[in-house]
N, C-alpha and C positions, 0 to 999 in steps of 0.2 A: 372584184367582190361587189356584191349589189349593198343598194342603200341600206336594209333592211338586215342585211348580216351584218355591216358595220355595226348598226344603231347597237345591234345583241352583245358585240363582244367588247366594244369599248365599257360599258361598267366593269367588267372584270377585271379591267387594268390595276383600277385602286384598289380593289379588292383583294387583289394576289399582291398588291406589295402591303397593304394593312397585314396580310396573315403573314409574308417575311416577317416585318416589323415585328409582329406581337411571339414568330418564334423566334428573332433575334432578342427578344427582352427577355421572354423565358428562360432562354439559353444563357442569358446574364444572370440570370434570378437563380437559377441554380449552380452556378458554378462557383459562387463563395462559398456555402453550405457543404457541397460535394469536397471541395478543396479543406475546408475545416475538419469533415470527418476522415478524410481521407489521411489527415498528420495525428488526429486522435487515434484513428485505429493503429498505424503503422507505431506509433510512440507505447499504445498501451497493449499489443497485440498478445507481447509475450507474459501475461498474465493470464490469458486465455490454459497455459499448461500448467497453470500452478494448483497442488492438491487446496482441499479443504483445511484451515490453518488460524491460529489466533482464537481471537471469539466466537469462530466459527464453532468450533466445538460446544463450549457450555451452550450457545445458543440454539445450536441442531439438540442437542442431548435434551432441553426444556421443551423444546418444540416439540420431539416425541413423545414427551408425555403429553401434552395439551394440543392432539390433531383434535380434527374436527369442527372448528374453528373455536374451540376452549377458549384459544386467549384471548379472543373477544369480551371476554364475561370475568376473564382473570388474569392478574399477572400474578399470582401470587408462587415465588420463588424466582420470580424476575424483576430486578430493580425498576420498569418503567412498563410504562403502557406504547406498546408499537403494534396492534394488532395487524396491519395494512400489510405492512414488511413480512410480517409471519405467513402471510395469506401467503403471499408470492413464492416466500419459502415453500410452505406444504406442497404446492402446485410440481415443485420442481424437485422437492425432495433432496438426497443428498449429492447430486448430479455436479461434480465441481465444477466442469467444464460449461453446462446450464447457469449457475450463479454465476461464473467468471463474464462470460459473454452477456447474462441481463445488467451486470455493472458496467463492462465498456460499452455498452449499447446504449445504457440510461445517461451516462457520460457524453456519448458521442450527440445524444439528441438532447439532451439540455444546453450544450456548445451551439447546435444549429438553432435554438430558441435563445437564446442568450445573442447572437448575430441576427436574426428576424426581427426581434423586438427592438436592439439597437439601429437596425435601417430603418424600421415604422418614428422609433421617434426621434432618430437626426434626421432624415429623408437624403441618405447618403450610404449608399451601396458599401464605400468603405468603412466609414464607421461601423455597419456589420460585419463584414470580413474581420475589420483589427477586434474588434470583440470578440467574437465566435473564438479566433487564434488567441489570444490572450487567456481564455476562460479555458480551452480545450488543452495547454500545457501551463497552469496555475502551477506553480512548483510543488504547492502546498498540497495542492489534491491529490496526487500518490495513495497518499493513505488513504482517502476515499474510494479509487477505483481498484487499485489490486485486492486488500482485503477483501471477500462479498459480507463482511458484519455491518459495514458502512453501508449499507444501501441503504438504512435509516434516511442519509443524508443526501442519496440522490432522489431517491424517491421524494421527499420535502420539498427540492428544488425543483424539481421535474415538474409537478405539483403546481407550486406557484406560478412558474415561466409560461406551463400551456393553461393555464386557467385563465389568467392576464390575458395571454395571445388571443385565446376563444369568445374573452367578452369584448376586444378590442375589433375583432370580426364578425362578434354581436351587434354594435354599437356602427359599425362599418354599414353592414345588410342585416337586421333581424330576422334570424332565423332561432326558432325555440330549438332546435337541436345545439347549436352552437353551444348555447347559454346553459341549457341542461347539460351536457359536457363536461363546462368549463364550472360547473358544480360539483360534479362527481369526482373530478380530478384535484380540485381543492379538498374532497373531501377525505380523500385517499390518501394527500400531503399533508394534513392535518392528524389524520391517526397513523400517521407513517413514523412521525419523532414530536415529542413535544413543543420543542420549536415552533409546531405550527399554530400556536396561538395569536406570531404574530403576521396571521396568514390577511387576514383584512387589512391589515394597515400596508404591508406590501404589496401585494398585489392592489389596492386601493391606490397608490403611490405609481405604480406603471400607469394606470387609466389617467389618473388626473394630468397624469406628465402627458399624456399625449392627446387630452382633453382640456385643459385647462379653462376651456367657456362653460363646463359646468359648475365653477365657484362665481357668483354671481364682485366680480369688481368692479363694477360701474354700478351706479341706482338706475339708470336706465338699462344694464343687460339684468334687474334682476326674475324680471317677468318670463324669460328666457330661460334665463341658469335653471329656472326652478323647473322648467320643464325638463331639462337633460338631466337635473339632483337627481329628478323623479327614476327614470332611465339609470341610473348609478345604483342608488338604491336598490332596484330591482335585481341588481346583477351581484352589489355586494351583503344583502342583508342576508342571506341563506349562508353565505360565508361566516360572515357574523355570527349565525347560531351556531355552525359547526364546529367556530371555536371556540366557543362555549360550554355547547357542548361536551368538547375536548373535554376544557379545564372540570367540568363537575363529575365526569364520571372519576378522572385522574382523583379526584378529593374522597368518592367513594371506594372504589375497588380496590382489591385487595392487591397491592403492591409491597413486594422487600427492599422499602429505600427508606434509609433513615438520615436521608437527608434533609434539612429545615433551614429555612431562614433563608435571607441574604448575606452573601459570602464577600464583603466588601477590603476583606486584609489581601494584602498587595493587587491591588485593583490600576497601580502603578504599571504593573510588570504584565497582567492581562491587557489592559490597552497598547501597552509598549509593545506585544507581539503581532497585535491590529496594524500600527502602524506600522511596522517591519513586514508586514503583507502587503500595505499599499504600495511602499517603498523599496520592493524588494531588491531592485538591482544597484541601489546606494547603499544597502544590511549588507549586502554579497559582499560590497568592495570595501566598504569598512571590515569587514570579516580579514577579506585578503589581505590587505595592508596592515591594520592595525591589532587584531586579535585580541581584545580583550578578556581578563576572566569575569565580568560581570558584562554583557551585552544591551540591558535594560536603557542605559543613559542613550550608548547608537541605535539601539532600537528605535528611542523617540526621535532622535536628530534625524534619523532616516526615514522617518514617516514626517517629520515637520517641514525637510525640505521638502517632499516629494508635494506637500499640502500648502509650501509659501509656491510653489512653481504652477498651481491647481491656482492659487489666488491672481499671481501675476498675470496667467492666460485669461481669467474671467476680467480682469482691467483691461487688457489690451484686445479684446473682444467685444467689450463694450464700448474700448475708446476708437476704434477703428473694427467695426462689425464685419464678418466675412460672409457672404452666403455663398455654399460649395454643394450645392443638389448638383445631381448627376441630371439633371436636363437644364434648359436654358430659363425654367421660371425661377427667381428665388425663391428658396422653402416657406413660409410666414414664420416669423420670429418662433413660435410655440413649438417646432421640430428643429430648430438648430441645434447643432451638436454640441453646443455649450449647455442644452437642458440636460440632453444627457451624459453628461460630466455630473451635473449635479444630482443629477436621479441617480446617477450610482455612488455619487460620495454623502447624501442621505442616507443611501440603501446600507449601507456597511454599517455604523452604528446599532444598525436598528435591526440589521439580524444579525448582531454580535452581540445585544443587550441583556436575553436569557443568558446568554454563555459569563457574562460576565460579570453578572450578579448571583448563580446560582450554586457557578463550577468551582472547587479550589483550581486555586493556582495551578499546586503541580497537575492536576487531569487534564487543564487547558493547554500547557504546556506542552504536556508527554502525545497530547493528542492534534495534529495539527488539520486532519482532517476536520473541526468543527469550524472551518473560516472557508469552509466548501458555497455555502450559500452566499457569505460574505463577496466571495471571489468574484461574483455576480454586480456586485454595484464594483467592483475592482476595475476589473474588465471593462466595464461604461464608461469608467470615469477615464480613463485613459486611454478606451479607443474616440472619447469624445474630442479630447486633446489633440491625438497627433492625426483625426484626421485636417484639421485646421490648426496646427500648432504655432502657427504665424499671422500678426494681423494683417491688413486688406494693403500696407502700405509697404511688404516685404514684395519680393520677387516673386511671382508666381510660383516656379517653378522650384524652390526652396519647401514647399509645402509638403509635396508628397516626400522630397530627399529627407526631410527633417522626422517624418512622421512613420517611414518605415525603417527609417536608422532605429527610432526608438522602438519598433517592433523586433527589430533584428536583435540589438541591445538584449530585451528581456526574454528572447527567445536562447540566446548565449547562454545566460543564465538557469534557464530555466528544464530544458531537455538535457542537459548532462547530472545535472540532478535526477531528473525523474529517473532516468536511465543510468545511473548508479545505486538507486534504490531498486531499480526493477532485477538489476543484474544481483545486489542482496538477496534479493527472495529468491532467485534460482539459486546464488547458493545454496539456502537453506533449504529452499524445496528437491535437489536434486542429494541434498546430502540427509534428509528424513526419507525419502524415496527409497534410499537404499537402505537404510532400517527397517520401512516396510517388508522389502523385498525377502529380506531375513530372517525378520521376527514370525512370520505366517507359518509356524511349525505348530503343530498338534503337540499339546501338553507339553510344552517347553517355556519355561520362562527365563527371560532377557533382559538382562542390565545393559543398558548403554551410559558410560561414564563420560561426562562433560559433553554433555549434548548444547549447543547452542539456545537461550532463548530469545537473542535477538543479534544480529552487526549492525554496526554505526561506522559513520567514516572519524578516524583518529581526530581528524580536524574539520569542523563542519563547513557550512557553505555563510549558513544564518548567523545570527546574533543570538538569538531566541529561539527557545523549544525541542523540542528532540528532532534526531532525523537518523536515519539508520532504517530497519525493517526488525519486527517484531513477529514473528513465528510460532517458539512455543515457549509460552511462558511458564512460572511456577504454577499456577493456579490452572492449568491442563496435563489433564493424564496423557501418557504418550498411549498409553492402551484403547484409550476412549479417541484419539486422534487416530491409532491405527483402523482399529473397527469402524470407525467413520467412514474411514475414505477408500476400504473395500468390505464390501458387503460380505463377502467370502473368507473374512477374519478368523482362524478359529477362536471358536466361545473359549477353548481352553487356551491357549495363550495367552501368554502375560508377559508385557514386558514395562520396564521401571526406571527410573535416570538416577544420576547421581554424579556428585561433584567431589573431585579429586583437585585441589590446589596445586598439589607439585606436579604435574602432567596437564594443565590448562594449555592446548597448542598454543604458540604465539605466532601470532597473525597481522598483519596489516592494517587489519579492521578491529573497533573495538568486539570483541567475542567475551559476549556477556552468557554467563553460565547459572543459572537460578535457583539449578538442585539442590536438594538437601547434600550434606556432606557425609560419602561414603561411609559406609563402617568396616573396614577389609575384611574382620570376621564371617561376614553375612555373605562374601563369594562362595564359601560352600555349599547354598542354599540355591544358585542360581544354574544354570541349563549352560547358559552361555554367555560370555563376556563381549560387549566392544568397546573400545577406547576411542575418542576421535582424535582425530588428528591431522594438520594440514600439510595436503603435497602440491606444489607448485601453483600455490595461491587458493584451491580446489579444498575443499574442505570433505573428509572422508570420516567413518566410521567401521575399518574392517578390524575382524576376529580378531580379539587378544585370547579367548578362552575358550575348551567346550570341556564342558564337565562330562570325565569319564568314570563314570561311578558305575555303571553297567556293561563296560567293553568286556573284550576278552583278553585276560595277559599275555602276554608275550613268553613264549618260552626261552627265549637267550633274550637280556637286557642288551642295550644297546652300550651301557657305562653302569657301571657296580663302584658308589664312592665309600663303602666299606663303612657309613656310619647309619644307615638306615634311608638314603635318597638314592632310587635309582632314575637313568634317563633308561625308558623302555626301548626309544627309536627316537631316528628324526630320519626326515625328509625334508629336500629343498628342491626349485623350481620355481620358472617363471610364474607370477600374479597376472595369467593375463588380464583380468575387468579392472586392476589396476590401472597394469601399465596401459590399456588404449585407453582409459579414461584419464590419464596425466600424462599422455604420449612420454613417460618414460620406463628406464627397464627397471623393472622392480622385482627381485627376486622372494619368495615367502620360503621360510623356516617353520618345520611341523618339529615341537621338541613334544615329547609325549615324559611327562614327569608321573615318578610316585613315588610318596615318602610313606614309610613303612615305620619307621618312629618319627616326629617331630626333633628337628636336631634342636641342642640347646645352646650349641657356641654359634655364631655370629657365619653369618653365609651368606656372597651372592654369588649370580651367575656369570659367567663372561660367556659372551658369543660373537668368535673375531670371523670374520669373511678375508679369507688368504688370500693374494695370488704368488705362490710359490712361497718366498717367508716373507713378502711384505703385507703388511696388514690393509687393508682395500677398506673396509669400514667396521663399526660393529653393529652393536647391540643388549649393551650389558644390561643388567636389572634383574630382578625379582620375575617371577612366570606373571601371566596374565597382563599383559600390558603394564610392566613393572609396579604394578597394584598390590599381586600378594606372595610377600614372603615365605618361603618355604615354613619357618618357624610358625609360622600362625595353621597353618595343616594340619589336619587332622589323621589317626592313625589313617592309614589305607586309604585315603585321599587321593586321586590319582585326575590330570587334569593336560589337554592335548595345548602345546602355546605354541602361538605364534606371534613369529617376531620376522620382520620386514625390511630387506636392503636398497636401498635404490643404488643403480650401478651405473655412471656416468658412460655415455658411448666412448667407443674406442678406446679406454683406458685401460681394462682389463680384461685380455681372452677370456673367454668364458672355460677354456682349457685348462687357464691354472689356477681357476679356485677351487675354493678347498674351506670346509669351514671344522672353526677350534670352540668345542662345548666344553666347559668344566666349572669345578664351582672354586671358589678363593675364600682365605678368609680376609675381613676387609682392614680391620687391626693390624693385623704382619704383613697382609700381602701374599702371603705363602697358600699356592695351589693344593685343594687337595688331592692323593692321589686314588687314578680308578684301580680297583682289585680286578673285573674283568671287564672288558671292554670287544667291540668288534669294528672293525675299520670302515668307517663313512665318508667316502666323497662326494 
């Protein structure tokens, strides 16, 4: 090789290992991010199939009066001003699949800005990663990401995190795009949830954390400082007016909230649920062990250890200082990951400070999605900790062991929660599902009797605040839920709930019921009955009734009991969408009733399931999901019921049953007898 091709090709040498180098760092840079969305998507996925639900409804139904961007200029019949939210809404309309997926996607990308901003200001790749993982399975945030009503709350957060990020990459390389951005995007978080007024001070609090030479501490840096204030200023005054602006339109427009003042009665019990969020895997294990019926006292023990063990670390960091950058310079004191420990245990106060002076108790409580933005300086403060949770005079090698125990620790706790509440809402949503699927009949209207408005686990995990899944509550039509969530509803359907006390399934979970209380009279007025009830943990609502008020009679009844009740017919046969959806056998009973006088003496039904003459199960009761007694009938009242056996495998050929219909009196016991009858097996 001549002198001259040498000369040419040796610069490239350095050349092509610089460009390895910068895509082996790349390749690092994105692999905590990737690995953080990647445990958020797979943990929140299956919320992705869940219908439209909760306050989803009032808030689609107010939306449709006020497109066009109305609620810009009004809330009026909406407690608050969120115009931002609503935007997003109209864009997407009633698309549940659309809302589900902008909530785990607004989730998944405040986790990967929640871990960026934690690596810019510890200068330690893992303090982003244990952040990023900390914030992306928050136990708490459930209710923020399955609901889409909550997007209030990511969007605020979202907000913040890339506004901060964008002027921190301002302040890095000026570029006015940057900066106009990270304006827009505050501005967005700012009319997204009221919260955002305290959008300057937060975001204000990220920059200075990662700037601190522009508060002038020395008399000699102040000639300085006052140049970068200048530079701060610029980035956060337009902020400043935004939330201002906020608050004065909020003081004019037309809003339905008669809410006033500060709300300072048990202000005990609101901090106490603060600290059982910082604290959360010491709330957990006081829960397990100890159980109390007032959890407020370990609430605070459990946020004041978790905050003397936050004090301890800040001593033994200051008394033996560690510096842990992922390259061989030390960070300068201003990004060690003890700032941000404390940038996120300021941050929590101070966006828990509206919620805490404005909310009752019980809302803050019953809502644990409002400690969503909190969970942000959470997150910091504790992936500050265990990425250095040892000082400089332990074992090296104790460092990482100590600091991903304690990741591992809160991740214990924290995904089998989430993933108990997620596995609720399939409950509920595969057991409203089938209501839907029901109710979509032309001019027929539909009671469903004890419909769920929300499950909770018997025993909770926390100290404080509700936890369970919340579906449909009193205050939502199930009719205005149906039509929501198919556009192909018909207008003439109707269907209505209602609470039966002596038939509530019992269940494993608490099964809270919200309907008004039956009036069995009013089943004559209705199309069709369901009852719900639970098979093998699965929660169901199949046919108890269809009103036959237009059928055609039967020319031979099926049983003639010689006082004015005849049974027309019955049929039995497997339920198959039962049975494969409880992989058990479940056989359905069609009894087709009609009382011809209302009797006056005392009557129920018996319905035994033979095999040969031993009795296999029953089903006694009143018609209609043992709701309505024949006595309450009206003349020529006629109504098809069914009643439901589960049949355990191999126990009884399906050869020798046989089933026994008749009615008793319930006083004597003594059957009555049928005048004509026809033989059914």
């Amino acid at each position: 090789m001549s002198r001259a091709s040498m000369n040419n090709t040796t610069p490239t040498v350095p050349s092509m290992a610089s460009a390895t180098k910068r895509l082996a760092h790349l390749l690092l840079e994105s692999v905590a991010p990737l690995l953080i969305m990647v445990v958020g998507f797979l943990l929140y996925r299956p919320a992705l199939n869940l219908m439209l639900f909760w306050d989803d409804i009032p808030h689609m139904l107010w939306l449709d009066t006020h497109l066009g961007g109305e609620y810009w200029l009004s809330s009026s019949g909406f407690p608050f001003y969120r115009p931002a939210a609503f935007t997003a809404w109209e864009i997407l309309g009633h698309n549940a699949t659309a809302l589900h997926a902008l909530s785990v996607g607004l989730h998944l990308i405040n986790a990967v800005l929640v871990s960026a901003l934690a690596h810019r200001l510890s200068h330690s790749r893992q303090a982003g990663f244990f952040a990023g993982l900390l914030f992306v399975t928050f136990p708490f945030s459930y209710q923020t990401v399955i609901p889409t009503p909550a997007q209030f709350h990511l969007w605020l957060t979202f907000g913040f995190l890339a506004s901060a990020y964008l002027i921190l990459a301002w302040l890095d390389h000026p570029q006015h795009w940057k900066l106009i951005l990270a304006w827009v995007v505050a501005f967005w978080a700012i009319f997204s949830h009221e919260n955002g007024i305290v959008a300057p001070a937060l975001i204000g609090l990220i920059v200075l954390t990662a700037h601190p030479d522009m508060l002038p501490i020395r008399r000699a840096d102040f000639q300085i400082s006052r140049l970068r204030q200048n530079r701060l200023w610029i980035a956060l005054a337009p902020i400043v007016l935004f939330a201002l602006l906020y608050g004065f339109i909020w003081q004019i427009i037309p809003l339905d909230n008669d809410s006033t003042g500060i709300k300072t009665a048990a202000l005990d019990v609101k901090i106490g649920q603060t600290l059982q969020a910082i604290g959360f895997p010491l709330a957990a294990l006081f829960r397990m062990f100890l159980d109390p019926q007032s959890g407020t006292a370990l609430a605070w023990v459990s946020g004041c250890v978790a905050l003397a063990i936050f004090g301890l670390w800040f001593y033994m960091q200051h008394r033996w200082p560690v510096h842990d950058g992922d390259d061989d310079t030390p960070p300068p004191a201003s990004v060690e990951p003890t700032h941000l420990a404390r940038l996120g245990l300021v941050w929590i106060p101070l966006a828990m400070l509206p919620a805490w002076l404005f909310l009752d108790v019980s809302y803050l409580l019953s809502n644990p999605r409002l400690h969503y933005l909190a969970s942000v300086g959470i997150a910091w403060a504790w992936a500050g900790l265990l990425t250095t949770p040892l000082p400089r005079i332990a074992p090296r090698l104790l460092q990482p062991i100590v600091g991903i125990t304690g990741i591992a620790i809160a991740l214990m706790i924290a995904l089998p929660f989430i993933q108990n509440r997620l596995d609720e809402h399939h409950l509920l949503n595969d057991y409203y599902q089938e209501i839907a699927d029901t109710a979509a009949v032309e001019n027929q209207s539909l009671l469903v009797v004890n419909p769920p408005a929300y499950l909770a686990p018997r025993k909770p995990t926390f100290l404080l605040g509700a936890e369970g899944s919340v579906y449909l509550p009193d205050f939502v039509s199930l009719t205005d839920f149906l039509r929501l969530n198919d556009a192909h509803f018909p207008t003439s359907a109707i269907a209505h709930v209602a609470r039966a006390d002596d038939i509530i399934p019992a269940t494993t979970r608490i099964y809270q019921v919200e309907a008004a209380g039956l009036d069995r009279t009013s089943l004559s007025t209705y199309d069709r009955v369901l009852v719900s009830r639970q098979i093998g943990g699965e929660l169901f609502a199949p046919l108890a009734g269809i009103h036959l008020e237009n059928a055609p009679l039967p020319t031979t009844p099926a049983a003639d009991f010689g006082n004015g009740v005849i049974l027309e017919s019955l049929q039995i046969g497997p339920d198959e969408i039962l049975s494969e959806a409880t992989d058990k056998n479940i056989f359905r009973l069609e009894l087709v009733w009609q009382v011809q006088i209302p009797p006056t003496e005392p009557l129920e039904i018996f319905v035994h399931l033979m095999c040969d003459e031993r009795l296999a199960t029953d089903a006694d009761g009143p018609p209609v999901g043992r709701l309505y007694p024949l006595a309450m009938w009206q003349s020529g009242e006629r109504w098809q019921d069914f009643r439901y056996f589960i049949i355990p495998d191999g126990i009884y050929p399906p050869e020798c049953l046989s089933v026994l219909v008749g009615l008793y009196n319930p006083t004597t016991g003594d059957r009555l007898p049928v005048t004509a009858t026809i033989p059914v097996n």
